[in-house]
DOMAR-851271 format. One line per 5 residues: their letters; for each residue x, y, z of C-alpha. Coordinates in Angstrom, 2 decimals, padded with zeros to 5 digits. Layout:
residues N
A = X/Y/Z; ...
***
This chain:
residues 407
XXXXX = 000.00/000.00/000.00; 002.81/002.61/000.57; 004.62/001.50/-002.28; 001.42/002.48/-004.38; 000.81/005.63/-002.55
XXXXX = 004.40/006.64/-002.83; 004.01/005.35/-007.00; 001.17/008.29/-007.04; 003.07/010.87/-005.12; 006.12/010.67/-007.85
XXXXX = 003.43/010.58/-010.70; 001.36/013.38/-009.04; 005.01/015.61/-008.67; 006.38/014.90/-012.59; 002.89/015.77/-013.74
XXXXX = 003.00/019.22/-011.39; 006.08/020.01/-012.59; 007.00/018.69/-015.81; 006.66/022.04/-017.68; 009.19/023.35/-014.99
XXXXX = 011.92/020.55/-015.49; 011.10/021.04/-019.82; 012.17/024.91/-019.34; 015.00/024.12/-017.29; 016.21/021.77/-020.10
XXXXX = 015.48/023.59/-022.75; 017.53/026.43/-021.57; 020.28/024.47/-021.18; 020.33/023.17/-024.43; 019.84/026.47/-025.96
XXXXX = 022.65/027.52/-023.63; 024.85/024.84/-025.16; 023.81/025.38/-028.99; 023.91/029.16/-028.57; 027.64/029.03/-026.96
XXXXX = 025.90/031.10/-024.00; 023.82/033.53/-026.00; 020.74/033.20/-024.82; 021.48/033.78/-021.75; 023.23/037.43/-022.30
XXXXX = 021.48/039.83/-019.94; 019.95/041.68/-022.94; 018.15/038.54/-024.66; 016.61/037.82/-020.88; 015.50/041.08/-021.27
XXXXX = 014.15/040.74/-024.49; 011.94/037.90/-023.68; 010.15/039.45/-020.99; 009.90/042.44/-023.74; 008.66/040.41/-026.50
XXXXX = 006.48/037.96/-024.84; 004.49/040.68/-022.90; 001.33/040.09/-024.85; 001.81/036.44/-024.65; 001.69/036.77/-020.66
XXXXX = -001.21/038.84/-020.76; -003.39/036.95/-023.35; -002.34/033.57/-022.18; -003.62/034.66/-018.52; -006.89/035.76/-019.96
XXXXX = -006.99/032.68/-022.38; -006.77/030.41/-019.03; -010.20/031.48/-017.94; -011.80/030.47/-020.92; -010.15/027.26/-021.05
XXXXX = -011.16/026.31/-017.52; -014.92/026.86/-018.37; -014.57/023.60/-020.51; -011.71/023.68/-022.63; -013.24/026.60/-024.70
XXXXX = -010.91/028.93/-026.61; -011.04/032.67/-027.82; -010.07/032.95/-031.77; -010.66/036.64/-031.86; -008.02/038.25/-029.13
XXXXX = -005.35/038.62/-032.27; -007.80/040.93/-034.36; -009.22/042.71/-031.53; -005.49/043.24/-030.23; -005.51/044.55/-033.15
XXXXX = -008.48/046.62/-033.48; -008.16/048.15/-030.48; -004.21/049.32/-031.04; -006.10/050.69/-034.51; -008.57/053.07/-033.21
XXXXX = -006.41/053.85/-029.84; -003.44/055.09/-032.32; -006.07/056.84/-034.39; -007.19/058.83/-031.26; -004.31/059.85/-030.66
XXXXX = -002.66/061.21/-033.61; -005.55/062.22/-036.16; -008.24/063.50/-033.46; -005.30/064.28/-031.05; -006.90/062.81/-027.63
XXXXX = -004.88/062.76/-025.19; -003.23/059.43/-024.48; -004.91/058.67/-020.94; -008.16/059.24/-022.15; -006.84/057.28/-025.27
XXXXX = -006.28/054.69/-022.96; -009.78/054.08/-021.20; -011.62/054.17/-024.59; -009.36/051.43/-025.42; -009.91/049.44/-022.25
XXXXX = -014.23/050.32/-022.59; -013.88/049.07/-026.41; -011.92/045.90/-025.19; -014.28/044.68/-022.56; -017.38/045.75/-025.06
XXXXX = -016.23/043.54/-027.43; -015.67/040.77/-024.77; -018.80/041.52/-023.20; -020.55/041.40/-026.87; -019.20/037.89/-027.67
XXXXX = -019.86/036.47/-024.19; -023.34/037.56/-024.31; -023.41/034.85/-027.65; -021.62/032.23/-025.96; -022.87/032.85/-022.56
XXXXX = -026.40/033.30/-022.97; -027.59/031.90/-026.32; -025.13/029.38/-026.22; -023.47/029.46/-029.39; -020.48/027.23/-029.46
XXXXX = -017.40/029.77/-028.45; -015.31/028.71/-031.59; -018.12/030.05/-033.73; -018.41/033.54/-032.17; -014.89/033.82/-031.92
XXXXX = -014.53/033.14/-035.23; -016.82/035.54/-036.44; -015.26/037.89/-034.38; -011.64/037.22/-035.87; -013.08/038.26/-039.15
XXXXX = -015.07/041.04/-038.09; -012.46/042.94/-035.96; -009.36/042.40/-038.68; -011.69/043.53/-041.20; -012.54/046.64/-039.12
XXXXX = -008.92/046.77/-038.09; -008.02/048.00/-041.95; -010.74/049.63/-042.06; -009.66/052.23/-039.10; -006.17/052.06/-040.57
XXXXX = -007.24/052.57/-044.22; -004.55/049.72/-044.74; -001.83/052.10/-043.83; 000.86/052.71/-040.75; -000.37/055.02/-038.39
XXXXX = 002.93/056.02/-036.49; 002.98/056.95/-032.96; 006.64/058.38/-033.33; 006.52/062.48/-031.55; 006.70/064.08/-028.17
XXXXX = 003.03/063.38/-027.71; 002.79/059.59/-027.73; 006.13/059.09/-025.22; 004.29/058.84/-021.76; 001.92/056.37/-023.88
XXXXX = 004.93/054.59/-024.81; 007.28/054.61/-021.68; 003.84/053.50/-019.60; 002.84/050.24/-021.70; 007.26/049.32/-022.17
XXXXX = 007.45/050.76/-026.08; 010.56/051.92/-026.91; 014.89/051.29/-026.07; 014.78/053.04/-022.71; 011.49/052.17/-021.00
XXXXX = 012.90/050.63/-018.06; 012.49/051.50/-014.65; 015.24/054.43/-013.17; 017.42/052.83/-011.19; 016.77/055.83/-008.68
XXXXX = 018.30/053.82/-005.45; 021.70/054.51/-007.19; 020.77/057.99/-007.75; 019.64/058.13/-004.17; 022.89/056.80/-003.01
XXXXX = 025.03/058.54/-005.57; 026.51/055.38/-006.54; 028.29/055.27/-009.96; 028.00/051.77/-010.54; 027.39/049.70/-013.86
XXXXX = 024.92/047.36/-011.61; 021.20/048.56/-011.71; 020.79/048.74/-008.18; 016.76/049.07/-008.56; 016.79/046.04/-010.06
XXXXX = 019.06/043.85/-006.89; 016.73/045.51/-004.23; 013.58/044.80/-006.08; 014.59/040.93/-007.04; 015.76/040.95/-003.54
XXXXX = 011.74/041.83/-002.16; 010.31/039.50/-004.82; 012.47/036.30/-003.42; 011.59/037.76/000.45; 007.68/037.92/-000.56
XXXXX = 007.91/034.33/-002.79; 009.46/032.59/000.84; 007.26/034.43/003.12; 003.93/033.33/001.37; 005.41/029.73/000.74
XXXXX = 006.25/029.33/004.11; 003.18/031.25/005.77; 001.20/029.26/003.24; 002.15/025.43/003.96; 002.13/026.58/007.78
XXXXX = -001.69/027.31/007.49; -002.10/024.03/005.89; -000.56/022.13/008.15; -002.43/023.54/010.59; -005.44/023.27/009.47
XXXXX = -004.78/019.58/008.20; -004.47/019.70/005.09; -002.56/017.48/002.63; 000.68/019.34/001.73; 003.58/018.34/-000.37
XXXXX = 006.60/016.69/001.37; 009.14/018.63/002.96; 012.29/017.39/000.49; 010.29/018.08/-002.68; 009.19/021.22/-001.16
XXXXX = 012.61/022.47/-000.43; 013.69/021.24/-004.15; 011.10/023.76/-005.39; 011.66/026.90/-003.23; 015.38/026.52/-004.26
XXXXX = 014.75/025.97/-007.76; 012.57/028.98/-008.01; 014.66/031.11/-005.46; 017.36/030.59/-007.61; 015.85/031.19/-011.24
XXXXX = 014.52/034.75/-009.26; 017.85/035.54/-008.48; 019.39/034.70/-011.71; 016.81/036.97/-013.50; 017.38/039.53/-011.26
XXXXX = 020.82/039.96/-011.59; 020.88/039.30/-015.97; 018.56/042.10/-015.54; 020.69/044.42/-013.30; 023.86/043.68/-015.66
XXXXX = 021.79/045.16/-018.55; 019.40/048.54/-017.88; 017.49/046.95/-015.03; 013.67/046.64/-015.02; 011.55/046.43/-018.40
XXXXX = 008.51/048.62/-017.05; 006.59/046.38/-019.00; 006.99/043.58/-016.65; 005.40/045.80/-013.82; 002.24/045.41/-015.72
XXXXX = 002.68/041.91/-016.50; 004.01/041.29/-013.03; 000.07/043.06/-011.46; -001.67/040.72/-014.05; -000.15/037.56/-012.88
XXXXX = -000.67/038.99/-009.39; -004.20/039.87/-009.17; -005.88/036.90/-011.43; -003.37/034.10/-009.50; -005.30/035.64/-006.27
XXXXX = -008.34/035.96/-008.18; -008.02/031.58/-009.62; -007.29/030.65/-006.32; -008.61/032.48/-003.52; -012.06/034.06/-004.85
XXXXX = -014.87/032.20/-005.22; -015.75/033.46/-008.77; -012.23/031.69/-009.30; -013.41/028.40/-007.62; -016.76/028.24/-010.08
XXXXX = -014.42/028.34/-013.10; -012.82/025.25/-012.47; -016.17/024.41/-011.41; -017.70/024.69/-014.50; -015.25/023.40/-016.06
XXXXX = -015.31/019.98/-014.14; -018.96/019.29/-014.66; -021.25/022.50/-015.67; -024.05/020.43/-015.24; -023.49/019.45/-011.82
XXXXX = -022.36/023.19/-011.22; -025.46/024.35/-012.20; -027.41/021.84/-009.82; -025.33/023.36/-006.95; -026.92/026.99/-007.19
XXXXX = -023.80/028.13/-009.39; -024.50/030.93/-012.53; -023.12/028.81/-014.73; -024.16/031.57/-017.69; -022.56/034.51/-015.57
XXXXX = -019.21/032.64/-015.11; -019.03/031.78/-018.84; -019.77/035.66/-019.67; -016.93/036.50/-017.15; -014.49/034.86/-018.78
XXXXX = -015.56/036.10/-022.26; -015.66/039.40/-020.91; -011.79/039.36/-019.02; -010.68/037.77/-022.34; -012.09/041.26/-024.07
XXXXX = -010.44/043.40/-021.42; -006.86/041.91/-021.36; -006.63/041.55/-025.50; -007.39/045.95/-025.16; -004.04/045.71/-022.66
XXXXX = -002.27/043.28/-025.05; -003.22/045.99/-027.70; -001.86/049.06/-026.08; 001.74/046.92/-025.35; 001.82/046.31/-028.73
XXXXX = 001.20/049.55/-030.67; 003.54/051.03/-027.85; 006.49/048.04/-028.24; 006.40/048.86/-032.42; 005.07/052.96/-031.76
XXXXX = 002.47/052.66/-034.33; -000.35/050.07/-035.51; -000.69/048.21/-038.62; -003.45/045.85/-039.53; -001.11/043.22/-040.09
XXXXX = -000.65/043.04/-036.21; -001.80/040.45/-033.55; -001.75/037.46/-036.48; -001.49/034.27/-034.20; -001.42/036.01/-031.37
XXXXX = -004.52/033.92/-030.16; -002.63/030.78/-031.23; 000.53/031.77/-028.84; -001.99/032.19/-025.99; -003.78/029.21/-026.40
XXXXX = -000.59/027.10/-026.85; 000.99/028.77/-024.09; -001.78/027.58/-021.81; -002.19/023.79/-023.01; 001.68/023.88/-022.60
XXXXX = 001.46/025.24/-019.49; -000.43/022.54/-017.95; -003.81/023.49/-019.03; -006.32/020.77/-019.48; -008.02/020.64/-023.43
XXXXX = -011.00/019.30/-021.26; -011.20/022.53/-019.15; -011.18/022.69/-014.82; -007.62/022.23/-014.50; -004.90/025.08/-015.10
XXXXX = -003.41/027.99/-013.37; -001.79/031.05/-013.96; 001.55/030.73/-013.06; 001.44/027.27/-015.67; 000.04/029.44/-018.56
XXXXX = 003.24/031.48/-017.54; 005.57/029.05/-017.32; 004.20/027.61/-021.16; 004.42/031.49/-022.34; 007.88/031.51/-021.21
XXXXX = 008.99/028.37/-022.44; 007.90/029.25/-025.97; 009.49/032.68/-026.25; 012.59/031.14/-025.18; 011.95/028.28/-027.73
XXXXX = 012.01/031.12/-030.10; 014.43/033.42/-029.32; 016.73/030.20/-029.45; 015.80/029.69/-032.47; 016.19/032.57/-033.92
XXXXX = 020.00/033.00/-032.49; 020.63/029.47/-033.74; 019.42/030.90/-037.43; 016.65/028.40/-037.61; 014.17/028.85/-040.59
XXXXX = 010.89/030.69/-039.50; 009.06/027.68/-041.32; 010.74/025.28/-039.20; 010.12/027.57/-036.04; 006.51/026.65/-036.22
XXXXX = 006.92/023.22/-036.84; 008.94/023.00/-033.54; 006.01/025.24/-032.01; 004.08/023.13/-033.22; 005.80/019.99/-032.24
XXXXX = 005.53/021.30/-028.39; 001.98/022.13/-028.38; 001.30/018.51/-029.81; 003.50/017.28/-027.09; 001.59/018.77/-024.11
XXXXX = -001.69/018.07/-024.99; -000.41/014.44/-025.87; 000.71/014.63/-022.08; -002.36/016.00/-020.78; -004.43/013.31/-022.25
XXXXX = -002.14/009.91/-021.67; -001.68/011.30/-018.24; -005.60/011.06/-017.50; -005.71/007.78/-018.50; -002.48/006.08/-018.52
XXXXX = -000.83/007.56/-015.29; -004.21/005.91/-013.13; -003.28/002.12/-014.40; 000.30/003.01/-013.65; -000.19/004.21/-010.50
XX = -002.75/001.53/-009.19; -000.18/-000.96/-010.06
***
């Protein structure tokens, strides 16, 4: 009998963590084909910069995939509809680009709230009305645009850029060496804040299994539980000081960093985060329990709308100007980063951080790529390749992992 249980437990911990171990072996053989590249300060750098929208969509794409495995085809076009009409504002009619900014964020969740009124309340399949709505809004998208650039390069459109990470120098001050009047080459900002992170990351760990324990709760075992907090203690560290050795703090990653934040809280703490797996699990037994099962669907739809207007206004900031060619495949980098991330194609099981962790492991995927030289055609094929993978993985571990485990 303990033999079996302890069979489960090492099942139960590769499955946890099997994205985690895949990242920390495809850096390392990145590391080895690049001779060290990819892990230069600046390309760290660049794939919290580049991947931005991937963090944000994929976060808002994990929602919808809890509620049942449903996806959202439309975030790319209205990314890019909404990076369309905010640029528009703000050059042609001149609004200024705060006010730019919450007409972008009411047009985002509109269009959320528009579509998850279809799926929510007349039920029509989600991969329909996003569909329809990846037409719609790239149509629309040229038609704002008039198929041409609309450049966001002047003196008016910098705190717009500097505020959503656009741009070579929109990273945080490194004011503590001002402070301090130290003339260093080390962002200091950068040590102190990595420093908080790690002290914040161990406090709620600790604090965390303590109240578990307390209460009675299963909890993972204390050697396997060390393994992790060093693992991820150390990757915080690392990060912090590539990041420090280059110009410190993409401000970007603030706002990524407050999206991770508040919907991690939101999946598991909350109780509107509870009925998503919920639904997810069994919607008709969720709905027999008193749950809204209609108002948690049009939630999700919703969020989805609201976080593709963010991924919008990183974008147009990132390239200062819109285009209608942009956010192509961004939906498909969301939705693979979740599945990768440990998101279940049959919905109630994901979680931020995973959808993070996928996000992360496919910008660095292509970033090593792209150092190695690799063809773009064989850079989806690869992508590809990995999606297939962890879906693969998702499904033989429902079903195979339980015979393995029971014997």
């Amino acid at each position: 009998m303990e033999k079996k249980n302890d069979n489960a437990k090492v099942i139960e911990f590769i499955k946890k963590y099997a994205m985690v171990i895949v990242l920390a072996l495809v850096l390392v053989f990145f590391a080895f084909t690049t001779k060290g590249k990819i892990l230069l300060p600046n390309n760290i750098s660049n794939i919290i910069s580049q991947n931005a929208y991937v963090f944000v969509l994929a976060t808002g794409m994990l929602l919808c995939i809890l509620t049942g495995g449903n996806i959202d085809l439309s975030v790319g076009s209205v990314v890019c509809f909404v990076g369309a009409v905010g640029a528009t504002l703000m050059t042609a009619a001149r609004m200024p680009w705060p006010i730019a900014v919450l007409v972008m964020f009411t047009i985002g969740t509109l269009i959320g709230a528009t579509q998850a009124f279809w799926i929510a309340y007349v039920r029509i399949p989600p991969f329909i009305v996003s569909l329809a709505g990846m037409l719609i809004f790239r149509g629309l998208s040229n038609v704002v645009l008039g198929g041409l650039t609309v450049s966001l390069n002047g003196d008016a459109y910098v705190g717009f850029i500097k505020f959503f990470g656009g741009g070579a120098d929109c990273y945080v001050p490194d004011f503590i060496a001002k402070l301090l009047k130290l003339n260093i080459s080390v962002n200091v900002t950068c040590i102190v804040v990595g420093i908080a992170a790690l002290a914040i990351y161990l406090a709620l760990e600790i604090t965390g299994r303590l109240k578990r324990l307390a209460k009675k709760y299963e909890v993972d075992k204390l050697v396997p539980w060390i393994i992790k907090l060093t693992l991820i203690s150390a990757v915080i560290i690392a990060v912090t000081i590539l990041l420090s050795l280059f110009k410190g703090i993409p401000s970007v990653l603030i706002i990524v960093m407050i999206v991770i934040v508040i919907y991690t809280y939101i999946t598991s703490n909350t109780t509107v985060g509870r009925y998503f797996y919920a639904v997810g699990g069994n919607e008709k037994a969720t709905k027999l329990s008193g749950i809204n099962t209609n108002k948690t669907f049009f939630l999700a739809y919703t969020n989805m709308g609201f976080l593709a207007a963010l991924a919008g206004m990183i974008t147009i900031a990132r390239m200062t100007s819109a285009q209608p060619t942009y956010g192509q495949n961004y939906e498909m980098d969301a939705i693979a980063s979740c599945f990768i991330g440990g998101a279940s194609a049959y919905g109630g099981i994901g979680t931020v951080p995973g959808a993070i962790i996928g996000a992360t492991l496919m910008g660095v995927i292509n970033l090593g790529m792209l150092i190695m030289g690799v063809d773009q055609n064989m850079q989806k094929v690869v992508k590809g390749l990995v999606l297939l993978a962890a879906v693969i993985f998702d499904v033989v571990s429902k079903r195979g992992f339980k015979i393995i485990a029971k014997n």
